[in-house]
N, C-alpha and C positions, 0 to 999 in steps of 0.2 A: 504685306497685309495692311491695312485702310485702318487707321484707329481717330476716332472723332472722342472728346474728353470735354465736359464743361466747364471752364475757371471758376474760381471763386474767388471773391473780394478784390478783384480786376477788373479794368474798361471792354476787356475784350468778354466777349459770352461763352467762346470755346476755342478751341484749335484742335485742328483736322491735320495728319500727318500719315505718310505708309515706313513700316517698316520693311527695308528689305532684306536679308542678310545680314544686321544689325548697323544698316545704314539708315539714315534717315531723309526718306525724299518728299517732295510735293507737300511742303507746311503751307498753311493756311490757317490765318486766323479772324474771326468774326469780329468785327468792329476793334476797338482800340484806338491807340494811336499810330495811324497807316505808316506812316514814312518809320517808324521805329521798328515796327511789326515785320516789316518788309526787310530792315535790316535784317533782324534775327530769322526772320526764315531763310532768306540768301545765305548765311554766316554759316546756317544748319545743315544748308542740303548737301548734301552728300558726305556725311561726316559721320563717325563714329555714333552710333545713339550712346554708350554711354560717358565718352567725352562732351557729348552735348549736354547730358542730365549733370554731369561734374562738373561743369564751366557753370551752367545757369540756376543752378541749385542755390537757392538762399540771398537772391538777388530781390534788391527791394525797391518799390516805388514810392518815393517820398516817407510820410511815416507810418506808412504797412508792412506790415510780415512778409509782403510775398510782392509780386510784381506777375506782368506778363510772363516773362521772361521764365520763374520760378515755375507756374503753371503749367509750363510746358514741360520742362524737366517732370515734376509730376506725374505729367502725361505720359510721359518717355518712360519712367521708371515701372510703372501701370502696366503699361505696351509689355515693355519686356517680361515681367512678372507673369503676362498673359500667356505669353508666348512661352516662356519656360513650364507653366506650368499643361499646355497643350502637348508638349515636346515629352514630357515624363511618362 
């Protein structure tokens, strides 16, 4: 399933991701900083969703609370939350 999420207090404006099977493929993120962005969605794809939200969880950029990186986990935790509560 396709889940799109808006950051907040980040360079980037969103990130776009599907969940499959509690995998995570085809990340995408709207502006940011490219070459880093493109790290973490490489790093992601095809990896546990919630070993991706437990790795990137609480990661910071400079002196903010949150980073890209954070946002996504967020995203991720959203996703699944969604997903479980369709599934019940």
């Amino acid at each position: 399933m396709k889940y799109k999420s808006r950051n907040k207090g980040v360079c980037s404006s969103s990130v776009e991701f599907d969940l499959e099977d509690g995998i995570v493929k085809n990340v995408r993120f709207e502006g940011g900083c490219n070459g880093n962005l493109q790290g973490v969605s490489i790093l992601a794809e095809g990896r546990d969703a919630r070993e991706v939200s437990r790795l990137l969880m609480g990661v910071r950029c400079g002196r903010k609370n949150t980073s890209c990186p954070a946002q996504f986990a967020l995203a991720i935790e959203n996703a699944l939350k969604e997903q479980e509560e369709q599934n019940a």
